[in-house]
C-alpha positions in Angstrom: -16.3 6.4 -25.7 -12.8 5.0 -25.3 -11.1 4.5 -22.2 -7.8 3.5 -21.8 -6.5 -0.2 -20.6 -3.3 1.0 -19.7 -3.4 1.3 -15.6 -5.3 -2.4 -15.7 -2.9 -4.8 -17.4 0.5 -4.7 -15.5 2.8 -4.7 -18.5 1.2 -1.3 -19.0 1.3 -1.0 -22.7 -0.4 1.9 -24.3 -4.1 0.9 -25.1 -7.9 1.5 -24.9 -10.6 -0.9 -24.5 -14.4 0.9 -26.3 -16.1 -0.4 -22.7 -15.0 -0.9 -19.2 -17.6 -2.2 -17.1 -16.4 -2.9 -13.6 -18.4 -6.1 -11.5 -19.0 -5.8 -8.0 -22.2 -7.9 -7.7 -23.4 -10.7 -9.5 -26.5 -9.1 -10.5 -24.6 -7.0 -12.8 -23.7 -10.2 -15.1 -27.3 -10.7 -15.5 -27.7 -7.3 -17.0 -24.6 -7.5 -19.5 -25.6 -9.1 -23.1 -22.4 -9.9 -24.2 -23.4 -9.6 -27.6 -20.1 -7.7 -28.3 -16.2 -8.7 -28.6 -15.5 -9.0 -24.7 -12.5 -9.2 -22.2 -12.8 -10.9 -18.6 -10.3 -9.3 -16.3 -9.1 -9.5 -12.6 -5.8 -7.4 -12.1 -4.3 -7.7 -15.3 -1.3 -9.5 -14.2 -1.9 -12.4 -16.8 -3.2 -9.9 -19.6 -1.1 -7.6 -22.2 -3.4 -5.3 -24.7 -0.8 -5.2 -27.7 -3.5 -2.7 -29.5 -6.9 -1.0 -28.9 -9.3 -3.9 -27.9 -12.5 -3.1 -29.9 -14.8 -5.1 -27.3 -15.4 -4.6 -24.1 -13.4 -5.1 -20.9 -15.3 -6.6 -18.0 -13.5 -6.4 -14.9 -14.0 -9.1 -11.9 -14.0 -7.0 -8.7 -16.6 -8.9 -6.4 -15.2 -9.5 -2.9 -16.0 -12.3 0.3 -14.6 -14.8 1.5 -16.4 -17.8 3.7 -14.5 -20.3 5.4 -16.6 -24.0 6.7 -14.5 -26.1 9.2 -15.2 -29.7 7.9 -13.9 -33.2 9.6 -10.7 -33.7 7.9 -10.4 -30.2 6.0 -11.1 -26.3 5.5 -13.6 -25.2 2.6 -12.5 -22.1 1.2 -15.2 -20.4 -0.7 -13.8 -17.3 -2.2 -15.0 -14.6 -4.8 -13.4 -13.7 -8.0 -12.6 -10.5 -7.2 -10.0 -11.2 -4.1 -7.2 -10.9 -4.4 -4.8 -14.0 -4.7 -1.9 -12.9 -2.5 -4.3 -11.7 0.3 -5.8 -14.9 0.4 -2.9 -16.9 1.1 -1.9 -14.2 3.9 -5.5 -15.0 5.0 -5.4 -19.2 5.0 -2.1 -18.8 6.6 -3.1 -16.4 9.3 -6.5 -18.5 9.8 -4.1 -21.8 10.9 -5.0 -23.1 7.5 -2.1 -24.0 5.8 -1.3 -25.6 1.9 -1.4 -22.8 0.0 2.1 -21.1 0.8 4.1 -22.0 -2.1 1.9 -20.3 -4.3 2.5 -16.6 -2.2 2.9 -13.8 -4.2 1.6 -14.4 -7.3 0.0 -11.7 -8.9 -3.3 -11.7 -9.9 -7.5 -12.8 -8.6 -9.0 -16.0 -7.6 -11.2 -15.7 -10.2 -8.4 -15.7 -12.7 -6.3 -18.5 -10.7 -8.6 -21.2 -11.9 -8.3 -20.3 -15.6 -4.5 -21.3 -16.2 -3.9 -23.1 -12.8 -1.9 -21.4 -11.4 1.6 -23.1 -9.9 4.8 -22.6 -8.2 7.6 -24.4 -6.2 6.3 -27.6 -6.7 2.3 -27.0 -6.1 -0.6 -26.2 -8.8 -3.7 -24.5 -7.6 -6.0 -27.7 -8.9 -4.4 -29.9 -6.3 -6.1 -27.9 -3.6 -9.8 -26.9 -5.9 -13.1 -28.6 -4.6 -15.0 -26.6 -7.4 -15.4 -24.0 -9.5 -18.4 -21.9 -10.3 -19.0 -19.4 -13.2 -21.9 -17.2 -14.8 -22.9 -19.1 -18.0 -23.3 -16.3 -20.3 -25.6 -18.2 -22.7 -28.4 -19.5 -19.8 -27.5 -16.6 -17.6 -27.5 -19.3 -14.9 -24.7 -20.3 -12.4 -23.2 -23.3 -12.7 -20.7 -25.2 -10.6 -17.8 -27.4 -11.8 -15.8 -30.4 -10.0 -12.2 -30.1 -10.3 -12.4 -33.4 -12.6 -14.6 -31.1 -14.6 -12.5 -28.3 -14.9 -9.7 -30.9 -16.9 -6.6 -28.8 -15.3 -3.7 -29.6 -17.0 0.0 -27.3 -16.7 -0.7 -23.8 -16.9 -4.4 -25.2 -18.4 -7.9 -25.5 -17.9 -11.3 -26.4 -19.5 -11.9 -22.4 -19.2 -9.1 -21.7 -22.2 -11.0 -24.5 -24.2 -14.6 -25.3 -24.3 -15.6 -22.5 -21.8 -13.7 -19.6 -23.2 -16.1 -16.7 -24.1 -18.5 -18.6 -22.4 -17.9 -18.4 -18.7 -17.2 -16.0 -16.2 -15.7 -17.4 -13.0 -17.5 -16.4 -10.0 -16.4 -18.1 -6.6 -14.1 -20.5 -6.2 -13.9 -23.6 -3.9 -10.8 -24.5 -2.2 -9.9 -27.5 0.1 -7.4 -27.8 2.3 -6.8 -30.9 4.3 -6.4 -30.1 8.0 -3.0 -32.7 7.0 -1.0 -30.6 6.5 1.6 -31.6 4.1 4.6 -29.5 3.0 5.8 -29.3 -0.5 10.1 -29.0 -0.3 10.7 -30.2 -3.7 12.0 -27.2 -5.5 14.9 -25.0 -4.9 15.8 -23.0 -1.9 13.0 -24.6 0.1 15.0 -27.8 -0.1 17.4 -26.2 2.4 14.9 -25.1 4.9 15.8 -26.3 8.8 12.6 -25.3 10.7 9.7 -26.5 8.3 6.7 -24.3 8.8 4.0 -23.1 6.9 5.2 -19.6 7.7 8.6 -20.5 7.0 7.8 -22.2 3.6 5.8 -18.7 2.6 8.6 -16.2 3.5 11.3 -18.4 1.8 8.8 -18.3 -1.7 8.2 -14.5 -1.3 12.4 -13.9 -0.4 12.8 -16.1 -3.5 10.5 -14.1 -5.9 11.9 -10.7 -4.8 15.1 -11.7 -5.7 14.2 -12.9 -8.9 10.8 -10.9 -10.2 10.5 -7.3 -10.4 7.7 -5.7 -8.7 4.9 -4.7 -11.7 4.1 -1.7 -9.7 8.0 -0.5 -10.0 8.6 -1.8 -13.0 6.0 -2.9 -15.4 5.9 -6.9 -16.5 3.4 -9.7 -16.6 5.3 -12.2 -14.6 6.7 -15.4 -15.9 6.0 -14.5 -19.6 6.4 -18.3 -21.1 5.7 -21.8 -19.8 8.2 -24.0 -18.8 8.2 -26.9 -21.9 7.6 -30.3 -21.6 9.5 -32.7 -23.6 10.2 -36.4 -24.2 12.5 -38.5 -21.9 14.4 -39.1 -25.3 14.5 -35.6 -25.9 15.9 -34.7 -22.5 18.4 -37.3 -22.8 20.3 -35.7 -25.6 20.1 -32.2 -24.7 21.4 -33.1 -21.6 24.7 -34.8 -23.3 25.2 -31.2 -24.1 23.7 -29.3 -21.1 24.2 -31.3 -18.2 23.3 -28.7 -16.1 20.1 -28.1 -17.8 16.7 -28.1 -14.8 14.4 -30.7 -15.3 11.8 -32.1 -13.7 9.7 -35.3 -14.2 6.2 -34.5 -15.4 4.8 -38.1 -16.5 6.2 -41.1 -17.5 7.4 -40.5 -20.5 8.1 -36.7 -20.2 10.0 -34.0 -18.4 9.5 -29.8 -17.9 12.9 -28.0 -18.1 13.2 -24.3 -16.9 12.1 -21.6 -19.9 14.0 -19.4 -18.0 17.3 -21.0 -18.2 17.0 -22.1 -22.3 16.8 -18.5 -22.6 19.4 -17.6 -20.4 21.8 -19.9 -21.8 20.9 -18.9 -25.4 22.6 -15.2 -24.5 18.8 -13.1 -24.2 19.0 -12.0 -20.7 19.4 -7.9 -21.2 18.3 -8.3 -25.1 16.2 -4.8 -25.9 13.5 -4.2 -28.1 12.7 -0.9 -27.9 11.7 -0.4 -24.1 11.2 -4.3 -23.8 13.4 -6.2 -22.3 14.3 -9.5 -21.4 15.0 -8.9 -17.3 18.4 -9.3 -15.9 18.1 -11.2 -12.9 15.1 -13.7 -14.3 15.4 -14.2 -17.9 11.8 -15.7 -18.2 10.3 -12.2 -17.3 10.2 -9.5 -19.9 9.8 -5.8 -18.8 8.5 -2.7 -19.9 10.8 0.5 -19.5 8.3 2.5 -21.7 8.2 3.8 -24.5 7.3 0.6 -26.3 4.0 -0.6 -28.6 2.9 -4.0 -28.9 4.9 -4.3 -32.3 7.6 -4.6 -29.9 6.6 -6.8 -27.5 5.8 -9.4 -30.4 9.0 -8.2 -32.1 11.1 -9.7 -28.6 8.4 -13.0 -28.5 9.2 -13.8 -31.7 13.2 -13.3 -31.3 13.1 -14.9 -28.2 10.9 -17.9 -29.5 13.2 -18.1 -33.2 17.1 -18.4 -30.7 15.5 -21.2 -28.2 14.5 -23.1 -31.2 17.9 -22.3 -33.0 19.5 -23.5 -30.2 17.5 -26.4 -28.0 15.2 -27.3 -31.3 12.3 -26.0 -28.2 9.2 -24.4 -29.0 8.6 -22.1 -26.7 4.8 -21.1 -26.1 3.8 -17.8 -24.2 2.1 -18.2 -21.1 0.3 -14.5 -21.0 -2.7 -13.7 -22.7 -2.6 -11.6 -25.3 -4.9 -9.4 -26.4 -4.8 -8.0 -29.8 -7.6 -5.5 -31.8 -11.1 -8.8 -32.1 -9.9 -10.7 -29.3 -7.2 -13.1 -27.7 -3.9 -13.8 -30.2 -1.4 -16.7 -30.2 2.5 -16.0 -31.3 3.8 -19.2 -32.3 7.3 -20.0 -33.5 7.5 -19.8 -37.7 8.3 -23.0 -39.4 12.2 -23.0 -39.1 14.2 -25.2 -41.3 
């Protein structure tokens, strides 16, 4: 029996999964063979179903939260199926500060871990203790360091060597009782009164302003990653766009803004059917309806084909898409 995917992936494109199985206790991982094609989801805010998924979808929806005072920190041990948003409400309310710049992101703990998650200047893995997930091969629970978990940007060992292999369970965050603010990016730079509080309601004005509500209109959020490039690279492209954002990412590289190249290279409107690259933030594509996932790869693959045209970029996607088997990558064609 079909059921339809279409309420639980927040781009909302027309789609059916041939299971749903919904998890609220751990127990019910035990019972599951996972012997067939298979989808782990939280909210679906990191997810687009392009076609019918012939597998099924197993959706994270396990709740708790325990908090352990500790000598010089909080440990935060939190289940999958929380939600993300709540929990920073929850740390902040709780006099446990750290995790305000990452407000408002869409989405589960349980999914956080799997792309580390980041904004204005923080990445989840700089606050993770440890990780734990179902092993679906020993049926057994195991827990991960963060070294173990080998978080990179947007990256984790669970998109590598764990995926279709793991199911995160409970999460383990630290936050030092030091608190430390993170003022790096953007409008927090001009904050006056530095408080947690204040650092979390300038991040959520910020986002409004900037990213459509997926409830109002439907989207999966920042829909490519930011790229990282050489210094040498950056060098030249900024002799032509000096007011290009960048940001130093190691020694011998630099991130600039997705959202800008594509901006700059005319998108921002640009239709596809009812996809749509968003007005005010040109790194969000939206859904108006009426649209397949033809289209959506249709406006990837545009979008993807001018950046190169114009920066010589390749621009990767940073949702997960899911096509008829099982995940799919849309990568930029070989341009001369």
């Amino acid at each position: 029996m079909a059921h339809s995917v279409q309420a639980f992936h927040t781009f909302s494109l027309p789609s059916q999964c041939s299971q749903l199985i919904e998890i609220t206790e751990l127990e019910q991982l035990q019972q599951q063979s996972f012997s067939r094609p298979f989808c782990i989801l939280g909210e679906g805010s990191n997810t687009v179903f392009l076609t019918d998924y012939h597998g099924q979808v197993i959706k994270m929806a396990t709740k708790g939260i325990t908090a352990t005072v500790r000598e010089h920190d909080y440990l935060l041990e939190v289940a999958a199926g929380e939600n993300w948003h709540q929990l920073v409400i929850y740390t902040l309310e709780q006099d446990m500060p750290g995790l305000e710049n990452l407000a408002l992101i869409p989405g589960t703990v349980g999914a956080a871990p799997v792309q580390n998650i980041g904004a204005y200047g923080v990445e989840l893995a700089k606050y993770i203790d440890y990780v734990e997930y179902f092993d679906i091969t020993s049926k057994e629970l195991v827990r991960l360091s963060n070294a173990e978990c080998q978080f990179g940007y947007r990256d984790s060992i669970f998109k590598h060597q764990l995926k279709s292999h793991a199911v995160i369970t409970l999460v383990g965050l630290c936050l030092p009782k030091q608190w430390q603010p993170e003022l790096s990016y953007g409008p927090l730079q001009q904050l006056k009164d530095i408080t947690a509080q204040n650092i979390f309601a300038q991040v959520i004005k910020t986002r409004n302003s900037k990213l459509p509500n997926p409830y109002v209109l439907a989207n999966a959020g920042s829909f490519f990653k930011n790229p990282i490039i050489s210094n040498q690279q950056l060098q030249s492209l900024l002799q032509a766009y000096p007011q290009l954002p960048h940001y130093v990412y190691d020694n011998e590289h630099h991130k600039v803004a997705a959202g800008w190249l594509i901006e700059q290279a005319n998108l921002k409107g640009y239709r596809i059917a009812g996809i749509a690259v968003h007005q005010q933030q040109a790194l969000v594509l939206v859904n108006h309806g009426n649209s397949v996932g033809a289209d959506l790869i249709a406006m990837i693959q545009h979008i993807q084909q001018q950046v190169w045209q114009c920066y010589h970029i390749r621009l990767q996607h940073e949702v997960r898409l899911m096509s008829r088997d099982g995940e799919c990558h849309i990568d930029l064609e070989e341009t001369p």
